[in-house]
C-alpha positions in Angstrom: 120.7 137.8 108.6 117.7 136.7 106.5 114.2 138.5 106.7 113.2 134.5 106.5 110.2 133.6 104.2 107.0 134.1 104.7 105.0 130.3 105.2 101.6 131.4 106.7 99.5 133.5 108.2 99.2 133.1 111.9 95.7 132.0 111.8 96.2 129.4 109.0 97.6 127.5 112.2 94.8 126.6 114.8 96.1 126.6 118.4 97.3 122.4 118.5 98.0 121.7 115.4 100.3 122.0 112.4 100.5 122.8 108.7 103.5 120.9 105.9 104.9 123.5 104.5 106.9 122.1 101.0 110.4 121.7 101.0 109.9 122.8 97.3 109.2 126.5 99.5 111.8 125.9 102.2 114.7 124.5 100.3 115.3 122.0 102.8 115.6 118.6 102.5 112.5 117.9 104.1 109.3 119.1 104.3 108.6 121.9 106.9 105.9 121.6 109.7 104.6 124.9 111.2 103.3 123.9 114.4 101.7 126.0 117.0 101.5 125.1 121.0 98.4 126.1 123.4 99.9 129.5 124.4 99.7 130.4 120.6 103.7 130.3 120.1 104.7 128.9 117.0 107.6 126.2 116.2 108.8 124.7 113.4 110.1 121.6 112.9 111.2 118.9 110.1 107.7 117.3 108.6 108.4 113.5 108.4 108.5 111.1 111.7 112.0 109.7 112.4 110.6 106.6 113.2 108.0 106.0 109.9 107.2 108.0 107.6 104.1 110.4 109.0 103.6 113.5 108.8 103.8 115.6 112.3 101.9 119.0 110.9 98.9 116.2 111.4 99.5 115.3 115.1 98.8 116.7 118.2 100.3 119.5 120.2 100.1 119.7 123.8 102.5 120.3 126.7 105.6 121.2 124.7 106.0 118.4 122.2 104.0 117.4 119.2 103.2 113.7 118.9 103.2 111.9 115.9 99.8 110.7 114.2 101.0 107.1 113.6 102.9 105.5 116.3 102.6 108.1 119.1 106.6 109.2 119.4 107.3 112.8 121.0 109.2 115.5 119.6 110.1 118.8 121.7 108.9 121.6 120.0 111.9 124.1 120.5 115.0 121.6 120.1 113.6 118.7 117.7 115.1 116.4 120.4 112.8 112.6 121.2 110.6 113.2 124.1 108.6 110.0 123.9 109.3 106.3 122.0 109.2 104.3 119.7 111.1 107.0 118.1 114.9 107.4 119.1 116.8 109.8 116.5 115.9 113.4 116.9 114.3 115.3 114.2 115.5 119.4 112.9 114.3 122.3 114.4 114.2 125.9 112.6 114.1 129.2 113.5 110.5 130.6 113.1 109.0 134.2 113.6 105.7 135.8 113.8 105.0 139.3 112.5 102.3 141.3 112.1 100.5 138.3 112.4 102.4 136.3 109.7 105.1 133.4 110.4 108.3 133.6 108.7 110.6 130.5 108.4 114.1 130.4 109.1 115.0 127.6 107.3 118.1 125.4 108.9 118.7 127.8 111.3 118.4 126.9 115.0 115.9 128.5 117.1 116.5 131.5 120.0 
């Protein structure tokens, strides 16, 4: 198993929101978003909207999902899956860890 990489430090990542982490970093096919819920936890999920092309490190997190900046869809924080429409595919979610007070990314692997 992977130590994972190191993407930011926990408070780079305000309680509700999100940072893009670049796929150039991740080697993934998409940009990375390191979002973190009300309780402080911290998820990661694929950057770009399935439904148009936004960026959900820049909407808002709250009960579980993050919704996206431009047309309002849902994504569930720990599975990727569609929570709330106009969106209908699912996006990827990855593995993510804090330590010591920094997050390390799991890149393409699912989360526990």
């Amino acid at each position: 198993m992977s130590e994972g990489i190191r993407v930011a430090s926990l408070d780079d990542v305000e309680e509700g929101e999100g940072i893009a982490i670049s796929k150039e970093v991740t080697g993934t096919e998409d940009d990375i978003a390191i979002l973190r819920d009300e309780a402080g936890f911290c998820w990661a999920l694929n950057d770009t909207c399935t439904h148009e092309t936004a960026s959900l490190a820049d909407g808002w997190v709250e009960d579980g999902d993050v919704e996206c900046p431009l047309h309002a869809s849902k994504f569930n924080l720990k599975t990727g899956e569609v929570d709330g429409l106009p969106a209908t595919q699912d996006t990827v979610a990855h593995r993510v860890e804090v330590r010591d007070g920094e997050i390390y990314l799991f890149p393409n692997e699912k989360p526990v």
